[in-house]
C-alpha positions as CSV (number, residue, x, y, z in Angstrom):
1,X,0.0,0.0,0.0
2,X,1.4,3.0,-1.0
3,X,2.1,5.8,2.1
4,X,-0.3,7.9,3.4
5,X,-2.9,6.0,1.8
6,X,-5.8,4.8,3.8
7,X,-6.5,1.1,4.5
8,X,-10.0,1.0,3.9
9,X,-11.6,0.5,0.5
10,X,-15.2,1.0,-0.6
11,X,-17.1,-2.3,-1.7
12,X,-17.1,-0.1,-5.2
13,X,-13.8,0.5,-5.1
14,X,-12.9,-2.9,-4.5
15,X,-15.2,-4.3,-7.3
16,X,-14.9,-2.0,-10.2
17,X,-11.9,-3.4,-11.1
18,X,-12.6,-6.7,-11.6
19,X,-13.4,-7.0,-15.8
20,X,-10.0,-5.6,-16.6
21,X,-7.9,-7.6,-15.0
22,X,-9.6,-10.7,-15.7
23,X,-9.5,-9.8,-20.0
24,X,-6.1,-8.9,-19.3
25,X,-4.9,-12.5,-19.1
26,X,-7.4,-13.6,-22.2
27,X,-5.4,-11.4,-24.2
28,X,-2.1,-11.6,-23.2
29,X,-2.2,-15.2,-22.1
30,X,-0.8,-14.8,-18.8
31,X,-3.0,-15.6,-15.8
32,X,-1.5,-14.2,-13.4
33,X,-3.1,-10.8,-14.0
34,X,-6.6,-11.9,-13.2
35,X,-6.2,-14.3,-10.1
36,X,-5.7,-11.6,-7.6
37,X,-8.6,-9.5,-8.7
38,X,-10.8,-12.5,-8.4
39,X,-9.3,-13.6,-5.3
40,X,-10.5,-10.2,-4.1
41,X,-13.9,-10.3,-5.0
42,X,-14.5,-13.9,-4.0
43,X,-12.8,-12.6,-0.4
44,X,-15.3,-9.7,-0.4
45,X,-18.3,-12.1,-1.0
46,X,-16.9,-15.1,1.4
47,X,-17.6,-11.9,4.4
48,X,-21.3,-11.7,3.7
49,X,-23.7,-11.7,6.4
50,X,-26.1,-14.4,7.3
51,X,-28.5,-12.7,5.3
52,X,-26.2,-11.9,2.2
53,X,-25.6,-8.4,2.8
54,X,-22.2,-6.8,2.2
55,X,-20.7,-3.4,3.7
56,X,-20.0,-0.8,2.0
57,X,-16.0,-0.4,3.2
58,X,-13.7,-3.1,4.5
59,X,-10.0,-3.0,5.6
60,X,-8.0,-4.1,2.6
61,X,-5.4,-5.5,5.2
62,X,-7.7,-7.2,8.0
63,X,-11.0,-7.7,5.7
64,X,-12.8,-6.4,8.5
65,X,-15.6,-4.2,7.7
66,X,-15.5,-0.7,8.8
67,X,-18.7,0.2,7.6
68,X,-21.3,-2.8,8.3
69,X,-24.4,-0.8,6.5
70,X,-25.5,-2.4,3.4
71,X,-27.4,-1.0,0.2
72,X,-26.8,-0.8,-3.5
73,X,-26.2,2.6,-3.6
74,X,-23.2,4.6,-3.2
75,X,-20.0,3.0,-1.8
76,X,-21.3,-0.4,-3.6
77,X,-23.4,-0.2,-6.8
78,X,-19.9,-1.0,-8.9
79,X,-18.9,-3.8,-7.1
80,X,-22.5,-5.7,-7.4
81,X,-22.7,-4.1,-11.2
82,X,-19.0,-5.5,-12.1
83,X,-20.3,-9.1,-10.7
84,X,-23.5,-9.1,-13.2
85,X,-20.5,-7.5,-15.8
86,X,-18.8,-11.1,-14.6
87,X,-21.1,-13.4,-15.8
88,X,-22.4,-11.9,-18.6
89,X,-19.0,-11.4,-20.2
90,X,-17.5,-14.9,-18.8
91,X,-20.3,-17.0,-18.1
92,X,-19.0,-17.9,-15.1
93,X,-21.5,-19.2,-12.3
94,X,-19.1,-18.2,-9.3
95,X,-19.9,-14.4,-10.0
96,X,-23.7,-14.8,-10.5
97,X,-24.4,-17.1,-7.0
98,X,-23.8,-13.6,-5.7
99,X,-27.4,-12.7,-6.5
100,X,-28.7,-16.1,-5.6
101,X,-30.3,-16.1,-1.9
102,X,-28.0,-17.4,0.9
C-alpha cells in the first residue's frame, strides 16, 4: 500500500476493477493478472452476512468491515454491477451465485 494511503476500501472500489484484470490474461495469455482480482472479490463475498448483505467499506489488510451498512447505492453499486458484468461477459457461475439467496 502506497504511504499515506488509507486502509480501507469501498465495496465499489474494491469491485470496479474486476473486468479488466480478468480480460487482461485472455489477451495476453498470462493468468497471473486476473487471479488476484478474483481472489479479491471472491474474499469480499466469502464476508457476507447471514443474510447476504455486504458493507460498504472493509480494511484491505484485515477484511474487516469498517462500515457494516449495506445497500446498492453509493459506496457499492460498482462492485454488485461488475459481478453481473462477470457473468455476462464470462459466463462464469461463481460471480452470478452472488445474487442467488444465501
Amino acid at each position: 500500500m502506497p504511504r499515506g494511503e488509507t486502509a480501507v476500501a469501498s465495496l465499489a472500489g474494491a469491485g470496479s476493477c474486476r473486468l479488466e484484470p480478468t480480460m487482461l490474461p485472455e489477451l495476453s495469455g498470462r493468468p497471473a493478472f486476473g487471479a488476484a482480482g478474483q481472489g479479491a472479490s471472491l474474499a469480499l463475498l466469502a464476508r457476507r452476512t447471514p443474510l447476504g448483505l455486504l458493507g460498504k467499506h472493509v480494511h484491505v489488510t484485515t477484511g474487516a468491515w469498517t462500515e457494516t451498512v449495506a445497500g446498492l447505492g453509493s459506496n457499492a453499486d460498482s462492485f454488485y454491477e461488475y459481478l453481473l458484468k462477470m457473468y455476462l461477459v464470462f459466463g462464469d457461475d461463481k460471480w452470478w451465485w452472488a445474487f442467488k439467496e444465501t
